[in-house]
C-alpha positions in Angstrom: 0.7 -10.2 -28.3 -1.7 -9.4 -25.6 -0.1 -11.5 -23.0 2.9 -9.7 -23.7 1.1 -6.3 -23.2 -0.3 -7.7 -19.4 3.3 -8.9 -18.5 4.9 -4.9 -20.1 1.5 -4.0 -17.7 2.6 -5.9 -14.9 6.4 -4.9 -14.8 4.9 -1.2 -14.4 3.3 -2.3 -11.3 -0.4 -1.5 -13.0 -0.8 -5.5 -14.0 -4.2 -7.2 -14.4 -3.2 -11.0 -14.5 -5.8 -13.5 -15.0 -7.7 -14.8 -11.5 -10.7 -14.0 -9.6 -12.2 -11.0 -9.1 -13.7 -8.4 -6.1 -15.5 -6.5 -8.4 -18.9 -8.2 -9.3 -22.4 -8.5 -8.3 -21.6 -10.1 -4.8 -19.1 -12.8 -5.4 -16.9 -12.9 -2.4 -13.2 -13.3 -2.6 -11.2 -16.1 -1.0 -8.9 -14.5 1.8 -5.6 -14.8 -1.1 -7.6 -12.8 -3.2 -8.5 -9.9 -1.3 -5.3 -10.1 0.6 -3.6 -9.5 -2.6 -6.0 -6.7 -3.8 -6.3 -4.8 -0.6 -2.0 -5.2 -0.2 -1.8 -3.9 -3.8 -4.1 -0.8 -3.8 -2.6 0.2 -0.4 1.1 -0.5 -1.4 0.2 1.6 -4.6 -1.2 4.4 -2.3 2.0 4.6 0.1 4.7 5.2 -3.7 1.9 7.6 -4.6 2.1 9.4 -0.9 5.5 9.4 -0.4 6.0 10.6 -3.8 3.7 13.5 -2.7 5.6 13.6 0.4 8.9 14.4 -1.1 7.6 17.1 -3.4 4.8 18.7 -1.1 6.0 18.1 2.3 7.7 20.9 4.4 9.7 19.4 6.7 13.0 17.6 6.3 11.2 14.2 8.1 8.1 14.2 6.3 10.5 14.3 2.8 12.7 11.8 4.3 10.0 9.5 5.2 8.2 9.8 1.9 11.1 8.5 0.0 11.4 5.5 2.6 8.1 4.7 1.7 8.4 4.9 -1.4 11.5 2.7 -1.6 9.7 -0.2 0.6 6.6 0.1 -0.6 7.6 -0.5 -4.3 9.9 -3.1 -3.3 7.1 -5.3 -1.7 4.6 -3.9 -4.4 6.8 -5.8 -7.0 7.8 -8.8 -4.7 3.8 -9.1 -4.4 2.7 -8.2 -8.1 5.5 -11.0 -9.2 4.1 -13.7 -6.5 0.5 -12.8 -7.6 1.4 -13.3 -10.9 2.7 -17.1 -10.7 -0.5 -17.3 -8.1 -2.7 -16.2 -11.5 -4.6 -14.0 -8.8 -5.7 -10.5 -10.2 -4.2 -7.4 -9.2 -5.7 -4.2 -9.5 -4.9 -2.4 -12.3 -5.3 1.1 -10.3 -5.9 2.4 -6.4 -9.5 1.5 -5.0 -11.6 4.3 -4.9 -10.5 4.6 -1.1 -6.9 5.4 -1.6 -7.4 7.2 -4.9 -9.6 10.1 -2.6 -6.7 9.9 0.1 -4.6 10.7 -2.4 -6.0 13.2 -4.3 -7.0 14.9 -0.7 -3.1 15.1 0.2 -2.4 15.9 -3.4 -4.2 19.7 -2.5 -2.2 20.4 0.4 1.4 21.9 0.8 3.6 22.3 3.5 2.9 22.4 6.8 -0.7 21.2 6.4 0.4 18.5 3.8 2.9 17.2 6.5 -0.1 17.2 9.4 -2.5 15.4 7.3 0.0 13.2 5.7 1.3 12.4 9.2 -2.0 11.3 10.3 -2.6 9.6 6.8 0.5 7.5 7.7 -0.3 6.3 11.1 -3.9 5.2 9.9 -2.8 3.6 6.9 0.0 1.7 8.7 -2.2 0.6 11.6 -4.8 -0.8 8.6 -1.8 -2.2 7.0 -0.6 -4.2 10.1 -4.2 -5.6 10.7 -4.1 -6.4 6.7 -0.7 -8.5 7.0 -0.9 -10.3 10.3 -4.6 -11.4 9.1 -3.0 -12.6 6.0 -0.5 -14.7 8.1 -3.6 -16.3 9.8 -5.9 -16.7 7.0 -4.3 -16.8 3.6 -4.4 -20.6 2.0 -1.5 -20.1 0.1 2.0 -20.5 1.9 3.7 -18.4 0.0 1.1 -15.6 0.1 1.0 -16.1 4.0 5.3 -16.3 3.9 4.9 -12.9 2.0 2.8 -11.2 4.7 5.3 -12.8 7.4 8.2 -11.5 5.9 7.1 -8.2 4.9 5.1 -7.5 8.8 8.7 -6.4 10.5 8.6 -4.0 7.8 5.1 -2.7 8.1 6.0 -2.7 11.8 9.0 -0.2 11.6 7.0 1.7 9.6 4.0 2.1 12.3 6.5 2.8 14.5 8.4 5.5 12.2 4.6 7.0 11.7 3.9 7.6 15.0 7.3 9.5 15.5 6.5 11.3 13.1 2.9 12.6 13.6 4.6 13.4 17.1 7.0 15.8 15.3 4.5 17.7 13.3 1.2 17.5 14.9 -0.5 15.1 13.3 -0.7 12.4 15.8 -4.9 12.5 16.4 -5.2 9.3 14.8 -4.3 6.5 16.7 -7.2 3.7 17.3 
């Protein structure tokens, strides 16, 4: 009964399946691990966002980029939960306490200054995410972890690239490292 309450827990996209874990006095995580964990609280964040996005956002782009994101984003959030899963590598169950803050910062704003700080929210994340998924293709053991982060890079890509056109459009483009 409770393995059918992880896997009803999993197909929500808030699954715990058995595996390592980050949290912990000091154990450190093999790269698959926190690959899958930093992936998965930051694929959470972008449905979250771009849910936000569509209901707070003022302009037309910031709306139609929030529902792109969340469209990918849960796409590859379920592609990853589903590989994890076979991978018996935990997933966390909610956002880190990074994301969770971005998200509740962005969840106080409303039009025109939602759309600035979401733009610039975007472009970081993105940026991070890139860094996240080309490290993964170098240092992931797995193959199918590291095929995940190949095929799913083009993506993340188009997204940076989409983010940057965007903070351009309504002022939020400070944030480019």
């Amino acid at each position: 009964m409770k393995r059918l309450g992880l896997l009803a827990v999993a197909a929500a996209m808030c699954a715990c399946v058995a595996g390592t874990s980050l949290a912990g006095g000091g154990v450190k995580a093999d790269p698959d691990t926190k690959f899958v964990m930093k992936a998965a609280s930051s694929g959470m964040a972008e449905v979250q966002l771009g849910k936000l996005a569509q209901q707070r956002g003022a302009s037309a782009a910031v709306k139609k980029f929030g529902e792109h994101m969340v469209m990918d984003h849960t796409k590859a959030n379920n592609e990853l939960m589903a590989l994890a899963g076979k991978k018996s590598l935990k997933v966390p169950a909610a956002m880190d306490a990074k994301h969770k803050a971005t998200v509740d910062k962005l969840a106080a704003l409303d039009g025109p200054a939602f759309d600035k700080a979401y733009a610039q929210e975007m472009l970081k994340d993105h940026q991070e995410a890139v860094k996240l998924f080309e490290n993964a293709g170098a240092k992931c053991q797995d193959r199918d972890l590291k095929a995940f982060a190949m095929k799913t890079l083009p993506v993340l890509q188009e997204h940076l690239a989409e983010a940057k056109k965007l903070a351009s459009t309504v002022g939020g483009g400070g944030s480019s490292r």
